[in-house]
C-alpha positions in Angstrom: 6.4 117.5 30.7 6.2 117.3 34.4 7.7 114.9 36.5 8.2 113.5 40.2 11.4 114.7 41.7 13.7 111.9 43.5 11.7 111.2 46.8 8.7 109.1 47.3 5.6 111.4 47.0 3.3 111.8 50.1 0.3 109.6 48.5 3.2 107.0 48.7 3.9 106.9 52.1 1.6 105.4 54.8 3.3 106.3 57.7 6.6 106.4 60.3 10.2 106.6 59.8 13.2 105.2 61.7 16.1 106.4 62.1 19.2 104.1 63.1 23.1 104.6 63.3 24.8 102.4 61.4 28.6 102.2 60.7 28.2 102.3 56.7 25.3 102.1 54.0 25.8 98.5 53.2 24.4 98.2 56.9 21.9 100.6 56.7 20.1 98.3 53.6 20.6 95.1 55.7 18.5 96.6 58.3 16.3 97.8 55.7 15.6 94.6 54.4 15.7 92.7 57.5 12.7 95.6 58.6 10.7 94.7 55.2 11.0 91.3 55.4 8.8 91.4 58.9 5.9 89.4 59.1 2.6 91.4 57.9 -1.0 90.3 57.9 -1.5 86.6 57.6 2.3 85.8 58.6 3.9 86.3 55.3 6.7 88.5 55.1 5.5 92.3 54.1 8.4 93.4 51.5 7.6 96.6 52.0 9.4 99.8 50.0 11.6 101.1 52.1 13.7 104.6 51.1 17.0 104.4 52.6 18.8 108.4 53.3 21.9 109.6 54.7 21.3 112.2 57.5 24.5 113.0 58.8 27.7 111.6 58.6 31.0 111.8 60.4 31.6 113.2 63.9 29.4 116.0 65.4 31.2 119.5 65.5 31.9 120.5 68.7 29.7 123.2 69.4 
C-alpha cells in the first residue's frame, strides 16, 4: 500500500509561503490563524490550510 508522506503534496498547494520569526510555536499558529482568517472573495473570512514548520531555532552560530 502506498501512501502520502507527512507534507502537503504539490497538487495541494496553490501558491507562496511566509516566513516569520516568532518567539515560540504557540505564536507561530496565532499568526497562522490570524493569516487564514483574512478576508477572501465576497468578504468572508478564507480559513485557508495553512502548514505550520520549524526552520531554525536558537541562535545563529557564529560563523
Amino acid at each position: 500500500m502506498t501512501t502520502d508522506g507527512p507534507l502537503p503534496e504539490t497538487s495541494d498547494l496553490v501558491a507562496g509561503w511566509y516566513m516569520i520569526d516568532v518567539e515560540s510555536h504557540e505564536r507561530a499558529v496565532e499568526v497562522a490563524a490570524y493569516i487564514s482568517s483574512e478576508p477572501g472573495p465576497g468578504g468572508g473570512p478564507l480559513y485557508e490550510w495553512i502548514d505550520v514548520r520549524e526552520i531554525m531555532s536558537g541562535e545563529p552560530a557564529d560563523g
